[in-house]
C-alpha positions in Angstrom: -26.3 1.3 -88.2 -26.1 -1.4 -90.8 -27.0 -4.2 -88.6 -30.5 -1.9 -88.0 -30.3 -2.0 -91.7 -30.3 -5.4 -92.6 -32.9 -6.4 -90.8 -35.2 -3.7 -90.5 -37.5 -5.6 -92.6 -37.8 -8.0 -90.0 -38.8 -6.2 -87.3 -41.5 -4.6 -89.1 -42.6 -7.1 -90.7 -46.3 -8.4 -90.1 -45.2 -12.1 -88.8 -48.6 -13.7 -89.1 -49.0 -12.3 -92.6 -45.8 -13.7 -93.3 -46.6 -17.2 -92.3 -50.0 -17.5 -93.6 -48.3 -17.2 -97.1 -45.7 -19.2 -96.4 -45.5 -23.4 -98.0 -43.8 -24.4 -94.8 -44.5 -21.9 -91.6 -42.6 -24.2 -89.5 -39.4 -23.9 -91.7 -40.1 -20.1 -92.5 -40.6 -19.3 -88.6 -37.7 -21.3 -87.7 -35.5 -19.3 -90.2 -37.0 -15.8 -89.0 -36.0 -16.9 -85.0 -32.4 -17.8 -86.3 -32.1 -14.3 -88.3 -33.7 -12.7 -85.2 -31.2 -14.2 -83.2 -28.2 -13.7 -85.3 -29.6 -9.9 -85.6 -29.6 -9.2 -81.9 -26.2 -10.7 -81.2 -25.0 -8.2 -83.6 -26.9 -5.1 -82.6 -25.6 -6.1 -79.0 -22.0 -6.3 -79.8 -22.4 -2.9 -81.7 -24.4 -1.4 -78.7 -21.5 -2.7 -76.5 -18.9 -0.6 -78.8 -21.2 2.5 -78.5 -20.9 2.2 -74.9 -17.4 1.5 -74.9 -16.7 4.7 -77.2 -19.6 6.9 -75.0 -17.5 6.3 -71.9 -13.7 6.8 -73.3 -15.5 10.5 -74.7 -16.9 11.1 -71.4 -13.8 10.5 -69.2 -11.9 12.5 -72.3 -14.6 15.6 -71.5 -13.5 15.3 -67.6 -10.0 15.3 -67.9 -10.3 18.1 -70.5 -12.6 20.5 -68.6 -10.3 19.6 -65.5 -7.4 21.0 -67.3 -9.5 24.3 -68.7 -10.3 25.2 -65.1 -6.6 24.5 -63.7 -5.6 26.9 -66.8 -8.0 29.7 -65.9 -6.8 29.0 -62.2 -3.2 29.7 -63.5 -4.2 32.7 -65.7 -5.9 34.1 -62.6 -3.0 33.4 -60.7 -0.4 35.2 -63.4 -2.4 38.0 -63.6 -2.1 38.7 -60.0 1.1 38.3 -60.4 1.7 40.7 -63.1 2.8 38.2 -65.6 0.0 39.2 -68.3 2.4 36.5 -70.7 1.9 33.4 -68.6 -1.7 34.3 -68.7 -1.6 34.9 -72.4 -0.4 31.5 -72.7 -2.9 29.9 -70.5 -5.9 31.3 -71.6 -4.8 30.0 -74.8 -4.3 26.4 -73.5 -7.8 26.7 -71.8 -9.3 27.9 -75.0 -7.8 24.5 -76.9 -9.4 22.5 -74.4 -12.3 24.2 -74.5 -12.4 23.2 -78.4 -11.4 19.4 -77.8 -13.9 19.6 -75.3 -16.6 21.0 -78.0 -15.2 18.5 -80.7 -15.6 15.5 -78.4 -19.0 16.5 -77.3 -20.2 16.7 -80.8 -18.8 13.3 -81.5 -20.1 12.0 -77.9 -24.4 13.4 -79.2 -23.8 11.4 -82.4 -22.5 8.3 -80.4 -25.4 9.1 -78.0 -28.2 9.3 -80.8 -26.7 5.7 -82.3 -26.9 4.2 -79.1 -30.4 5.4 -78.8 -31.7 4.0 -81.9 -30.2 0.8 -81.6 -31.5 0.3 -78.0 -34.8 1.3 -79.6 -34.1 -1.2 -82.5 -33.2 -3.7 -80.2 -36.5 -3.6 -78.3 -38.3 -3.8 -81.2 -36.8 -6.8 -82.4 -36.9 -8.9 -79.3 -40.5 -7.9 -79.3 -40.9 -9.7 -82.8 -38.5 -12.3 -81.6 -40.9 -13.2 -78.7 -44.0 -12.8 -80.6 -42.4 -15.5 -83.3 -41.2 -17.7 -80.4 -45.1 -18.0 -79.3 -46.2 -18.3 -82.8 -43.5 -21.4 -83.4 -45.1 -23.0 -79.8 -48.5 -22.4 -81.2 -47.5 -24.4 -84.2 -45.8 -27.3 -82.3 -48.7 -27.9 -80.1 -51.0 -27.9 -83.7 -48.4 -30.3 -84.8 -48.6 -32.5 -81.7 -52.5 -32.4 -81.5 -52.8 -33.4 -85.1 -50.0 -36.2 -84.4 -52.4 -37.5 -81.6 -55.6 -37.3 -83.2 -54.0 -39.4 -86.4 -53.2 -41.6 -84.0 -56.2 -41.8 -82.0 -58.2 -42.4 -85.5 -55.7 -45.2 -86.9 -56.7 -46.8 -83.7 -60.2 -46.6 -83.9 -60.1 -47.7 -87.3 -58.2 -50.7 -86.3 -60.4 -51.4 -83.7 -63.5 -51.2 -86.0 -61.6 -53.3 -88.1 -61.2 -56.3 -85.6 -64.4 -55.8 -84.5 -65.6 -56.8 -88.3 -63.6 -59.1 -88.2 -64.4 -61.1 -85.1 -68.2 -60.7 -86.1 -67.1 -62.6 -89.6 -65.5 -64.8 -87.3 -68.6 -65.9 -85.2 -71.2 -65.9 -88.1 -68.5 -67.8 -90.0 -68.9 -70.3 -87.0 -72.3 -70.6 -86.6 -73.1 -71.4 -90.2 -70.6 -74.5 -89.5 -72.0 -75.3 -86.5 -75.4 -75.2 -88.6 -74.0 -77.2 -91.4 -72.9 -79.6 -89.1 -76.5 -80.1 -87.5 -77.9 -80.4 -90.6 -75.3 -83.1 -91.6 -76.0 -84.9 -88.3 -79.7 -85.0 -89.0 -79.1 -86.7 -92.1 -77.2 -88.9 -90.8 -79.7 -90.4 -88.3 -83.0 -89.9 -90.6 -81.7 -90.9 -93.5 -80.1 -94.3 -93.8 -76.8 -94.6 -96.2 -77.9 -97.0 -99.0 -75.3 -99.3 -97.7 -77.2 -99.4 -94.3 -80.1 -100.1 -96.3 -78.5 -103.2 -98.2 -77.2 -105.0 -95.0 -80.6 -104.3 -93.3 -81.6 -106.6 -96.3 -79.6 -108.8 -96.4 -80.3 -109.1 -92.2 -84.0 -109.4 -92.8 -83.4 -111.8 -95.3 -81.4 -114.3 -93.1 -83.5 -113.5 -90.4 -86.7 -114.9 -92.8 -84.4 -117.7 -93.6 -83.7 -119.1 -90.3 -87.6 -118.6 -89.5 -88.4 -121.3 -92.5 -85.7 -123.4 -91.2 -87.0 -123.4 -88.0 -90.9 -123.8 -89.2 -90.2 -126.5 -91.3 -88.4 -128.3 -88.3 -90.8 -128.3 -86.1 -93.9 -129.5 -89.0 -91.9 -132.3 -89.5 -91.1 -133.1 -85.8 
């Protein structure tokens, strides 16, 4: 019953308990499945010798109490014959059967009680094995659903990031585009100052000319 012994602890531990307090559940839980595991393989191969031994003790008890009734079937039969020896003898040879028979059965309760408790240990344990199988499922899909909504906020963050972005973008381009009007109007409501000089300096040969021409025609 040492395997039982070892892990006895497990199977009667509270699981949840034990995960709560654990730094890494995931880790812990996938430790406790292996030792589970590991546990019931042994308990198996141990219940598998139990059974083994069980059914060499029972086919011993047969054979044995097979013989004790052929040798109380011979004493019978020496008596009748008036051989009160030979029926000495096997009444004697039924009575040591009749002891193995009483030693192996003794052995064969013991066996019988082991077997039962392990069974019984056995059920227990792939009852906490189960219950820790859920549990790690339970955690995966956490895991999963925390991976996903990480995921879903990075995106939304991006995306609210681009959207500033492009906003910057378009008010960065309309204040250009209202630079540039401004610029424009400038341009054509207020002359350069070297559009100023050659409108001058046009005037001024324009005025020229006109003398020219006024004084030509007073003299003509």
């Amino acid at each position: 019953m040492g395997v039982i012994t070892r892990f006895v602890d497990i199977v009667n531990s509270n699981l949840n308990s034990a995960l709560d307090s654990a730094e890494k559940p995931e880790k812990m839980l996938r430790m406790i499945i292996q030792e589970m595991e590991e546990a019931l393989v042994d308990i198996r191969c141990q219940a598998a010798q139990f059974i083994a031994e069980k059914k060499v003790m029972e086919r011993k008890i047969t054979k044995l109490t097979s013989q004790s009734t052929d040798w109380h079937h011979k004493a019978e039969l020496a008596v009748n014959k008036e051989r009160e020896d030979l029926a000495r003898q096997a009444l004697i040879a039924k009575s040591e059967c009749e002891n193995e028979i009483s030693e192996i059965q003794a052995q064969l309760n013991v066996v019988e009680t082991s077997l039962a408790a392990i069974t019984n240990d056995a059920s227990s344990l792939q009852t906490k094995l189960s219950e820790a199988k859920q549990k790690q499922n339970t955690l995966m899909k956490r895991e999963q659903a925390a991976v996903v909504q990480l995921h879903t906020r990075r995106q939304i963050d991006s995306s609210k990031l681009e959207s500033v972005s492009q906003r910057y973008e378009q008010l960065h381009q309309k204040i250009e585009n209202l630079e540039s009007q401004v610029e424009a109007y400038d341009v054509t409501s207020n002359p350069s100052l070297e559009e100023q000089f050659r409108k001058l300096e046009a005037d001024s040969k324009v005025e020229t000319e006109l003398q020219e021409l006024k004084a030509k025609v007073a003299n003509g």
